[in-house]
C-alpha positions as CSV (number, residue, x, y, z in Angstrom):
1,X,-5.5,-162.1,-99.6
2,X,-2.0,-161.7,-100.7
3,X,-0.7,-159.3,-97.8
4,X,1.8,-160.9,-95.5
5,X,0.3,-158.5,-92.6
6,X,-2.9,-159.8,-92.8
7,X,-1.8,-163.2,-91.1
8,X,1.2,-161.7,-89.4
9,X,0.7,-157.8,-88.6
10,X,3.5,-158.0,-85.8
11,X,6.9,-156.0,-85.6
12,X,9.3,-155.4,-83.0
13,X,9.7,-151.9,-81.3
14,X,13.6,-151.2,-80.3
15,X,13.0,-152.6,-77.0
16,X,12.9,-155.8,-78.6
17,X,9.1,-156.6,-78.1
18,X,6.0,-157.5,-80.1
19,X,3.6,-154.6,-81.7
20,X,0.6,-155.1,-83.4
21,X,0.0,-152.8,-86.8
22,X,-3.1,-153.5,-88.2
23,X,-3.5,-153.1,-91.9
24,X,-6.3,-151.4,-93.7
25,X,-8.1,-154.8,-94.8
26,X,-7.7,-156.5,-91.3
27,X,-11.0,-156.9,-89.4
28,X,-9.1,-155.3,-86.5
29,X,-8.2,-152.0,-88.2
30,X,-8.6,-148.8,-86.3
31,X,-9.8,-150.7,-83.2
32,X,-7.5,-149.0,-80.5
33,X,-8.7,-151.1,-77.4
34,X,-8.3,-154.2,-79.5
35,X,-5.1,-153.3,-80.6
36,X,-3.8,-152.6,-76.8
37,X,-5.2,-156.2,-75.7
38,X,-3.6,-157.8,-78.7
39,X,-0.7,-156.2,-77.6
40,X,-0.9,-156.5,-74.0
41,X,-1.2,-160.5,-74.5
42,X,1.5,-160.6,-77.1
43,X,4.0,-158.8,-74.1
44,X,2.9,-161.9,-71.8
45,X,3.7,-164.2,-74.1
46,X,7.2,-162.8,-74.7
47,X,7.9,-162.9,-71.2
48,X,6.5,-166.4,-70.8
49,X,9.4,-169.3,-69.9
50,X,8.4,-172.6,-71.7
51,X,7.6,-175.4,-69.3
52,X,6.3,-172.5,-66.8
53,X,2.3,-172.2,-66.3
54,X,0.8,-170.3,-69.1
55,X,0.0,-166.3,-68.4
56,X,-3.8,-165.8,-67.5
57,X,-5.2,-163.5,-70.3
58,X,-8.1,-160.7,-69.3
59,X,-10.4,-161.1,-72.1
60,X,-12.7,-158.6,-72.8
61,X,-16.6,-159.7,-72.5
62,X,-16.3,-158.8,-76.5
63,X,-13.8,-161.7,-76.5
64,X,-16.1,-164.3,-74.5
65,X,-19.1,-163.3,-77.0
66,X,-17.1,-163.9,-80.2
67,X,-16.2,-167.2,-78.7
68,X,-19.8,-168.0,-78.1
69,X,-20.9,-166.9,-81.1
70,X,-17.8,-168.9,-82.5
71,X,-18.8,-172.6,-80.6
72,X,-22.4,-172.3,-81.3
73,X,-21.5,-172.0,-85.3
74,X,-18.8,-174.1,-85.4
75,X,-21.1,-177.1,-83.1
76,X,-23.7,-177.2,-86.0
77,X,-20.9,-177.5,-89.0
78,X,-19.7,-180.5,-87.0
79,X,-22.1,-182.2,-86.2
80,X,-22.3,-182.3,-90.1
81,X,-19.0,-181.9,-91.6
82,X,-16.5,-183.2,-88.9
83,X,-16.0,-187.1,-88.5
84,X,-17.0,-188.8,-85.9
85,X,-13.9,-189.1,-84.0
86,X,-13.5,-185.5,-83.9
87,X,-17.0,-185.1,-82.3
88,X,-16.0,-187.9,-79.7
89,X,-12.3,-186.2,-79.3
90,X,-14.1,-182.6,-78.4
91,X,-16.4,-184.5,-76.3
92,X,-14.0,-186.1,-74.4
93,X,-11.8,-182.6,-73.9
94,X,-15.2,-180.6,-72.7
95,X,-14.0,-177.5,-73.5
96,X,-16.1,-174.8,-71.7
97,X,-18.5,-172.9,-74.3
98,X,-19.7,-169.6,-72.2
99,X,-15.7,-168.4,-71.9
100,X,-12.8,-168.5,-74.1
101,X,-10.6,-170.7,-71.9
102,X,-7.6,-169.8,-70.5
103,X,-4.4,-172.2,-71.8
104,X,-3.7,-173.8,-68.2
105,X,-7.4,-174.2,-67.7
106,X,-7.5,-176.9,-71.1
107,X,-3.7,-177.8,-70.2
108,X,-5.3,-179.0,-66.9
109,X,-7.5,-181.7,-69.3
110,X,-4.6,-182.5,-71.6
111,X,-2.2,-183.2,-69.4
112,X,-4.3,-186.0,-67.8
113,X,-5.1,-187.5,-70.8
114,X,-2.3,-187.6,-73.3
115,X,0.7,-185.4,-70.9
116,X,0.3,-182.4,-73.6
117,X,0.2,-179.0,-72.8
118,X,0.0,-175.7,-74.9
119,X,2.4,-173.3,-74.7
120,X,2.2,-169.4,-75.1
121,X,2.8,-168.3,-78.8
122,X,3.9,-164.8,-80.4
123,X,3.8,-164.0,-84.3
124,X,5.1,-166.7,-86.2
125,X,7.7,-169.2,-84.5
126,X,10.5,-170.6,-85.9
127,X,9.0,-173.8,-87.9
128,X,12.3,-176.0,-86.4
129,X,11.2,-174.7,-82.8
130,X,7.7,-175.1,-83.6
131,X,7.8,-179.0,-84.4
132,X,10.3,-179.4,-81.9
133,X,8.9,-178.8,-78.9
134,X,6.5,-181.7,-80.0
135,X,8.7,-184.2,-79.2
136,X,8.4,-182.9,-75.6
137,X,4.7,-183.0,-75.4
138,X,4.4,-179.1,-75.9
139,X,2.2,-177.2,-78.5
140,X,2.5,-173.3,-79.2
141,X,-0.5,-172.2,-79.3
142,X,-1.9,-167.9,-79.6
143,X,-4.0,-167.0,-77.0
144,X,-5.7,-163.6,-78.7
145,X,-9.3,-164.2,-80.4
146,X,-10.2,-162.8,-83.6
147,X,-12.1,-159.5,-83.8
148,X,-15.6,-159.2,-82.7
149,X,-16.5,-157.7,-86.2
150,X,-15.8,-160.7,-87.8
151,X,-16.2,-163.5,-85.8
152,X,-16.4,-166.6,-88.6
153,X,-13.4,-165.1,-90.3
154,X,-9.3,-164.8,-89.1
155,X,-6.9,-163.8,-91.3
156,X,-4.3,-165.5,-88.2
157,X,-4.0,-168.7,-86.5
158,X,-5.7,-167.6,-83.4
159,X,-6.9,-169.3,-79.9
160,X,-10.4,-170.6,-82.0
161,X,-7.8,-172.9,-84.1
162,X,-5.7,-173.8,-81.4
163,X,-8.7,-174.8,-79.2
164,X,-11.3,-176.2,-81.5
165,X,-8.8,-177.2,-84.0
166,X,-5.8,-178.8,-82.6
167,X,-6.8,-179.6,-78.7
168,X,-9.1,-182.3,-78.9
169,X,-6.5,-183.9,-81.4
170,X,-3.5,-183.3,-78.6
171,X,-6.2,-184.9,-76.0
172,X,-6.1,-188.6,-77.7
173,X,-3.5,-190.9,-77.4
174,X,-3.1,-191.9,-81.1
175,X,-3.3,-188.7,-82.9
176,X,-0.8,-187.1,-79.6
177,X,1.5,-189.6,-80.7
178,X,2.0,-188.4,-84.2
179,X,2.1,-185.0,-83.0
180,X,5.1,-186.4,-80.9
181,X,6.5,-188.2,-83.4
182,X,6.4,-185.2,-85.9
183,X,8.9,-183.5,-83.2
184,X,11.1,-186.4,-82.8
185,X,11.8,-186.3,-86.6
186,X,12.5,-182.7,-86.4
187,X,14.8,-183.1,-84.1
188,X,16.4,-185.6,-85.8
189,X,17.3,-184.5,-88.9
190,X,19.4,-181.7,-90.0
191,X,18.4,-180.2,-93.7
192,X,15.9,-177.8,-93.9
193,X,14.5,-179.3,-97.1
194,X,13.8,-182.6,-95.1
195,X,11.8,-180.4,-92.6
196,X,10.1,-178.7,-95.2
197,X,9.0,-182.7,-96.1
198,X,8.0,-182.9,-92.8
199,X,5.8,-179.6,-92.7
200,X,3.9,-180.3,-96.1
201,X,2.8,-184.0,-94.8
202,X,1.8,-182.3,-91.6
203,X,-0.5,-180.0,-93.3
204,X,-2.0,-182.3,-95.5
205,X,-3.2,-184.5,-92.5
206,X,-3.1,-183.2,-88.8
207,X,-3.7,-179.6,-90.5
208,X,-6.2,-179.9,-93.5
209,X,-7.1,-183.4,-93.6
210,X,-9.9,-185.6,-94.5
211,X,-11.1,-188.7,-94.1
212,X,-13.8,-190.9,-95.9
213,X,-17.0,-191.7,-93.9
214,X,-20.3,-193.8,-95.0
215,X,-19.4,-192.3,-98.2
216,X,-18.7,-188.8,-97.2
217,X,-15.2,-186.7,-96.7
218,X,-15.4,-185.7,-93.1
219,X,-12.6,-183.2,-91.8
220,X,-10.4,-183.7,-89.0
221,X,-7.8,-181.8,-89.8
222,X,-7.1,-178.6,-87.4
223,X,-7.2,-176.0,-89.7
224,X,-10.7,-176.8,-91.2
225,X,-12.3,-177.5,-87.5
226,X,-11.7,-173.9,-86.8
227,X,-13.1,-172.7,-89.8
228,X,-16.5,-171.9,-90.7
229,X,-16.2,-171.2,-94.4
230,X,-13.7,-174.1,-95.0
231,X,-16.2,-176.5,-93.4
232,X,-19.0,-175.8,-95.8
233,X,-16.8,-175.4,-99.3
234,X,-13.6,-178.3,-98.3
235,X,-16.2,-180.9,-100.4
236,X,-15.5,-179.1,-103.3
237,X,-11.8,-179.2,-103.4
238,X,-10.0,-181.3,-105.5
239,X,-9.7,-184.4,-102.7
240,X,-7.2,-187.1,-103.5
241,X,-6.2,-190.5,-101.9
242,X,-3.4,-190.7,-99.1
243,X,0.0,-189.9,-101.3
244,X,3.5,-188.8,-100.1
245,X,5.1,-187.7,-103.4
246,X,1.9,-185.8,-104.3
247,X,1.4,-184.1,-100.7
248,X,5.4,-183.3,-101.0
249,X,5.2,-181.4,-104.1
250,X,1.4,-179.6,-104.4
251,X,1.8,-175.8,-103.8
252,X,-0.5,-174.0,-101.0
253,X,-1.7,-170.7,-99.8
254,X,-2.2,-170.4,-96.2
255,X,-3.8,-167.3,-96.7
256,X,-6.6,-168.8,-99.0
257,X,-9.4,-172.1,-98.8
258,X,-7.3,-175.1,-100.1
259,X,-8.3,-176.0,-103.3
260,X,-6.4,-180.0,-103.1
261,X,-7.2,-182.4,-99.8
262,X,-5.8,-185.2,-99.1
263,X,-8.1,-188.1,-97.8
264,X,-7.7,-191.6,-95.6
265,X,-9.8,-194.3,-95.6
266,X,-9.9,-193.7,-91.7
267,X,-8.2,-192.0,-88.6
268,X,-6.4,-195.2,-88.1
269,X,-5.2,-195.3,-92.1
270,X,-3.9,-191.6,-91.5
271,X,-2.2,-192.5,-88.0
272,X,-0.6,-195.6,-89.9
273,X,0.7,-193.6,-92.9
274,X,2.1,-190.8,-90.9
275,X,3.7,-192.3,-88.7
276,X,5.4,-194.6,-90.9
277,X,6.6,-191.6,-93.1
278,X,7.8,-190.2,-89.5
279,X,9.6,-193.0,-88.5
280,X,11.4,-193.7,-91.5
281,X,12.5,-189.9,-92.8
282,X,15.5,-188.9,-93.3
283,X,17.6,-186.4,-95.3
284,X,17.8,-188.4,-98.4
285,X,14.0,-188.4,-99.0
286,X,13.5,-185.0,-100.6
287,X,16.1,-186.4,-103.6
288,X,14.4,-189.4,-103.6
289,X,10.6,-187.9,-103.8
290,X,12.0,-185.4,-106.2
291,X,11.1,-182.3,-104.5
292,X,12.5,-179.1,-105.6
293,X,12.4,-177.0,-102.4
């Protein structure tokens, strides 16, 4: 998949807001009515004012089966593949399985439990604005759902992986506070090489990250919650120990399965690595890891 319009088929008409062109290989392709919800909620979202309650989407009953199709799948691959604290941190956020949820109705669980809420994304947003808004206990999040043709499969970061994948992460106090801290660092330093640090650790651990579990890599990263496939091949990726140089300077496709992981001994190893890293960067460290972005 080496089309940039697969994962982001969005332009701008002259008015200034979002349209959705589907390419020939998208599972949405030729779908008119999809097309005109996907763009209907991408129009919301523009309008949306951060901090304000999030729109309230009208899914299509298409919409509410591909998301039961999508929990019922994805609860069995857990059960199996996921670590335990991921099971317990899904538990504890309850989020409903008969409807794709609306983001006020989940930010109405988060809030109470960690003071996060998701906020209303569009296309791709500016990576500096994107972590930012961590620090303030705010996560953009897309609130379409993939097509009905193809419910195990997304070629975009949809509302599956914001919901399954990142919410019951953003719903416990440890793992919140490294989403928070990943803002803080953001927002504190100025190179864009030193956020690009800060990305690449990101992805290798709240993203696509693994822990080891009675002798088993269990995933608890975001990205391979919300994926069907990834949950049933990540074992056979080349899965290395916790290491900052190495996660700094290994390529990856975000289009494609991940062929290197990154593993901790627990969440509690993870939490302690990353937030150190967090707490301690600055704009020397890309020299000083050797990194040639």
């Amino acid at each position: 998949m080496d089309d940039p319009a697969l994962y982001a088929p969005m332009t701008y008409d002259e008015s200034g807001y979002p349209r959705y062109a589907f390419p020939v290989d998208h599972p949405a392709h030729g779908d008119d009515d999809y097309t005109r919800r996907r763009n209907r909620i991408a129009f919301q979202g523009a309008e949306h004012v951060v901090g304000t309650p999030a729109p309230e989407i009208d899914y299509h009953e298409l919409d509410h089966q591909t998301w039961r199709n999508i929990q019922r799948a994805l609860a069995e691959r857990h059960a199996e593949y996921a670590a335990a604290d991921v099971v317990a941190w899904a538990a504890a956020l309850d989020l409903p399985t008969d409807h794709v949820p609306q983001l006020e109705e989940v930010n109405s669980r988060l809030r109470r439990m960690t003071g996060y809420a998701l906020t209303p994304a569009v296309g791709f947003v500016p990576i500096e604005q994107f972590y930012g808004v961590l620090a303030d206990e705010k996560f953009y999040a897309a609130q379409f759902i993939r097509h009905h043709s193809q419910p195990f499969f997304s070629p975009e970061a949809d509302v599956v992986h914001e919901l399954v994948g990142h919410s019951p992460a953003l719903g416990n106090d440890k793992v919140a506070e490294l989403y928070r801290l990943t803002g803080e660092a953001v927002r504190r330093v100025e190179s864009p090489r030193t956020i690009e640090l800060i990305s690449r650790v990101f992805w290798f651990t709240l993203e696509y990250g693994v822990i080891e579990e009675n002798g088993l890599h269990r995933a608890y990263g975001a990205g391979l919650l919300s994926s069907f496939g990834e949950l049933e091949s990540f074992r056979k990726a080349d899965i290395r120990p916790l290491n900052l140089t190495e996660m700094a300077t290994t390529e990856y496709d975000i289009t494609d399965y991940q062929h290197v992981l990154f593993a901790g001994r627990s969440i509690g190893h993870v939490h302690d690595f990353f937030a150190d890293f967090l707490r301690a960067v600055d704009d020397e460290d890309p020299d000083r890891i050797g990194v040639s972005f």
